[in-house]
C-alpha positions as CSV (number, residue, x, y, z in Angstrom):
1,X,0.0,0.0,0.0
2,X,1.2,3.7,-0.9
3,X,1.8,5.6,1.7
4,X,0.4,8.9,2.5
5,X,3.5,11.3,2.3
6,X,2.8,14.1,5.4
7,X,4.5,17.9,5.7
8,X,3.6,19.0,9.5
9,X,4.2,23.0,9.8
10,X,4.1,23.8,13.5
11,X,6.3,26.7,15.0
12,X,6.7,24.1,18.8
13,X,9.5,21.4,18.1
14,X,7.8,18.7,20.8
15,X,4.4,19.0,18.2
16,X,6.6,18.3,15.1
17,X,9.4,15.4,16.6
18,X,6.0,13.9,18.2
19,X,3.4,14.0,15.3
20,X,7.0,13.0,13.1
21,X,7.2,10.1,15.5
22,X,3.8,9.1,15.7
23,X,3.3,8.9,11.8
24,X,6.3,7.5,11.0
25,X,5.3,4.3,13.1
26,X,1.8,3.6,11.4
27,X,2.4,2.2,8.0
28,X,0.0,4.1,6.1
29,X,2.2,7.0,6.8
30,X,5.4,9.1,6.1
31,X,6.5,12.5,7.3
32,X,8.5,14.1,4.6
33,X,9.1,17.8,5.9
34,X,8.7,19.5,8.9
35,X,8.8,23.4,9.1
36,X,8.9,25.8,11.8
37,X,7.6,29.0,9.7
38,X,4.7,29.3,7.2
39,X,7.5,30.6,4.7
40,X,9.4,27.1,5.3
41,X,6.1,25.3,5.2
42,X,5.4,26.7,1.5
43,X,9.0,25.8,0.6
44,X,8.9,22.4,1.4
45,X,5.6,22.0,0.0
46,X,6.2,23.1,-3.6
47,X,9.5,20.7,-3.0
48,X,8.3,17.6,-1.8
49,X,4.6,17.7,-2.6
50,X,2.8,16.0,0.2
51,X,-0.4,14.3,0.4
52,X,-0.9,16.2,3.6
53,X,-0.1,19.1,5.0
54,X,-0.3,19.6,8.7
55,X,-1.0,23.3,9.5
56,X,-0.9,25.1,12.7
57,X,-2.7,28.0,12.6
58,X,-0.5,30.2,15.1
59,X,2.9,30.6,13.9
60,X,5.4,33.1,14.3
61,X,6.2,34.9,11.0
62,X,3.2,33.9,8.8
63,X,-0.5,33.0,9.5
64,X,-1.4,29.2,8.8
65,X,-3.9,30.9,7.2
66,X,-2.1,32.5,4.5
67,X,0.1,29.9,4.6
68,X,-2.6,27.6,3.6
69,X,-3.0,29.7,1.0
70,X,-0.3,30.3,-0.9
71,X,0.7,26.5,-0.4
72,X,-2.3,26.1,-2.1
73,X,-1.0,28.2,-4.8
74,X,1.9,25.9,-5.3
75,X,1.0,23.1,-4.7
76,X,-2.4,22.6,-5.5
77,X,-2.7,18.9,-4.8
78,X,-1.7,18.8,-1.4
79,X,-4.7,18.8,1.2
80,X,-4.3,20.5,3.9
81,X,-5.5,20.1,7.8
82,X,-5.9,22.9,9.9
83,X,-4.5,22.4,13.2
84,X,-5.2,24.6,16.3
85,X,-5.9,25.0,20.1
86,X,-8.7,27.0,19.3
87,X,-12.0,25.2,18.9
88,X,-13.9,28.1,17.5
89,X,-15.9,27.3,14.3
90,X,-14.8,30.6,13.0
91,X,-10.9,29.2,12.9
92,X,-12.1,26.1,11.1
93,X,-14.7,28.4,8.7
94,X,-11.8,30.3,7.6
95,X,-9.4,27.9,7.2
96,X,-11.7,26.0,4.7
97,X,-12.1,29.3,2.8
98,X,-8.4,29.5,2.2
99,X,-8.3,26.0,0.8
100,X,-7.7,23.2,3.6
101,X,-10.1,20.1,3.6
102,X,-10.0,19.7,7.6
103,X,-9.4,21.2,10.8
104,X,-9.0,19.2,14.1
105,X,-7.6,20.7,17.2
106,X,-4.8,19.9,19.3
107,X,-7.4,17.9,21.9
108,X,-7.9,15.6,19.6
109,X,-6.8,12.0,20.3
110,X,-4.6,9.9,17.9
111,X,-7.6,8.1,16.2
112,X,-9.2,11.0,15.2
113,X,-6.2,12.6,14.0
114,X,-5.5,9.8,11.5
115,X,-8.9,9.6,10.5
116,X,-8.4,12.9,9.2
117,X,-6.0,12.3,7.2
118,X,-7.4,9.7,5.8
119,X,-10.5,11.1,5.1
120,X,-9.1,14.2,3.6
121,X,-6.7,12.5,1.5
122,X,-9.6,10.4,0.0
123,X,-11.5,14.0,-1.1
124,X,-13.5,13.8,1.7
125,X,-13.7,17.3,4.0
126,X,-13.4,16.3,8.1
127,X,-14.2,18.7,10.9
128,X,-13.3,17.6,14.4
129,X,-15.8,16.3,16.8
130,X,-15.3,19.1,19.5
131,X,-15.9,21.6,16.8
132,X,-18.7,19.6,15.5
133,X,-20.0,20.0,18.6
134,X,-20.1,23.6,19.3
135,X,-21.6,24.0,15.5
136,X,-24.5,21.7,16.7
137,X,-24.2,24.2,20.5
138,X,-24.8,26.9,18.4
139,X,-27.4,25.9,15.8
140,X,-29.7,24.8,18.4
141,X,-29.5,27.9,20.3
142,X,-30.4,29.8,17.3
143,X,-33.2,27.4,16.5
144,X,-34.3,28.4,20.2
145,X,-33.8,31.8,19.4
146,X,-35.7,32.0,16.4
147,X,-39.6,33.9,16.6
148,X,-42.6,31.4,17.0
149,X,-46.4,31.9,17.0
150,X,-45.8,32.2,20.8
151,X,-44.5,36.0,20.1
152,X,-47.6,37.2,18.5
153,X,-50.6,38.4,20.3
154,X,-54.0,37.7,20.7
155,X,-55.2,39.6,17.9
156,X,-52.1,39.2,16.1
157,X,-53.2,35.1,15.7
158,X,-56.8,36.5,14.9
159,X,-55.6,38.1,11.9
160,X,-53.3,35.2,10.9
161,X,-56.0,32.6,10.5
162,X,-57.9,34.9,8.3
163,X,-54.7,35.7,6.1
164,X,-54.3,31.9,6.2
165,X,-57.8,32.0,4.9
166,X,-57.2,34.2,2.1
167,X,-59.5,37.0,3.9
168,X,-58.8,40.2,2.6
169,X,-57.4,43.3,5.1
170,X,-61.1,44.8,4.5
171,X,-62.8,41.8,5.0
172,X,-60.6,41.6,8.3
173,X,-61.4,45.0,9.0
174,X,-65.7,44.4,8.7
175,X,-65.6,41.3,10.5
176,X,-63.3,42.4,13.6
177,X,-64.5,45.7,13.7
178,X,-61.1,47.5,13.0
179,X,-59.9,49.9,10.4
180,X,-58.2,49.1,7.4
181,X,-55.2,51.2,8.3
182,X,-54.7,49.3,11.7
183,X,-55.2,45.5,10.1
184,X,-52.3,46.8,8.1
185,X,-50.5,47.8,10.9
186,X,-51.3,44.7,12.6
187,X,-49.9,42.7,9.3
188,X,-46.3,44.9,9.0
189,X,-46.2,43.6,13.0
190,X,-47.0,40.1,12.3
191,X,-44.5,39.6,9.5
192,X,-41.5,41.9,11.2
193,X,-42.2,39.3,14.4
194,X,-41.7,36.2,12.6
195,X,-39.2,37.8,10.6
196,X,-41.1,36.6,7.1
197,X,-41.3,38.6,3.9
198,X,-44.5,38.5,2.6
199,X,-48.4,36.7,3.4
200,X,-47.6,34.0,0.9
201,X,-44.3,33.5,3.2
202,X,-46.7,33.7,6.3
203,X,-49.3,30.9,5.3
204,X,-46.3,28.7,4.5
205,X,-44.8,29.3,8.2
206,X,-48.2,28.2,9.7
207,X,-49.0,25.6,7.7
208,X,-45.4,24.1,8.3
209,X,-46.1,25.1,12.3
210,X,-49.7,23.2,12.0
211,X,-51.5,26.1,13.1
């Protein structure tokens, strides 16, 4: 089996003689650079170009994230893995958008660090579990976040279920007893609430909401 040729770029000398060490004893894979700068990094890459590239985000004279980018440049068929303390989604979001194809942090273990490689030098893209995690964190807070029926008043859910109807903002008005003007008003609140467009938007949400 081929193995899959590694550049780790990491500005701490423990990170690259371990993650050296490590790789070097599983036999799908071989270390063939280290560098201690981002400018070294994209040297050795448009040299040797590896499978993998290994990228710390934090180093000394150069970004990782430019770094990612101009190895990029050069060597456009190395993958790269962004590799960080930081478990903010924003590092990993960022990195991806200069080119790398994964991001895992320095807490994770040795299985999921291989698997990453592995996955992102089969095409695939691989985002950490502990990131993965905050993502989810932070989608379901939205989702909690986000404006309901539960926001809108009485009257408010009065005039909904006749625009779900297809009543008219005169009809609305005869039959509750209002002006046209303040139905209107009442509509503008209704769609600024549930932060919708338009009616047709509206009778969708409810629908969708089983109202």
């Amino acid at each position: 089996m081929e193995k899959i040729t590694i550049l780790i770029a990491d500005d701490h000398q423990l990170i690259r003689e371990t993650w050296t060490y490590m790789l070097n004893n599983d036999p799908r894979f071989m270390v063939v650079g280290v560098a201690a700068t981002g400018e070294q990094a994209i040297e050795l890459a448009k040299e040797s170009r590896p499978d993998i590239v290994l990228m710390d985000i934090n180093m000394g004279d150069m970004t990782g994230f430019e770094a990612t980018r101009q190895v990029k440049k050069f060597s456009p068929g190395s993958k790269i893995i962004g590799v960080s303390m930081h478990s903010m989604p924003v590092y990993a979001k960022k990195m991806m958008k200069m080119g790398a194809s994964g991001y895992v942090t320095k807490n994770s273990g040795k299985e999921e660090f291989f698997r990453a490689i592995i996955e992102v030098n089969s095409g695939k893209t691989y985002i950490c579990e502990e990131v993965k995690n905050i993502l989810t964190e932070q989608e379901m807070e939205s989702d909690n976040h986000k404006p309901g029926i539960n926001s809108l008043s009485k009257r408010e859910l009065e005039i909904v279920m006749f625009i779900k109807n297809g009543i008219s903002s005169k009809e609305i008005s005869n039959q509750l007893g209002l002006s046209i003007k303040t139905v209107e008003v009442h509509r503008y609140n209704i769609l600024k609430k549930l932060t919708l467009p338009n009616a047709a938007a509206l009778v969708n949400f409810v629908n969708h909401q089983g109202f």
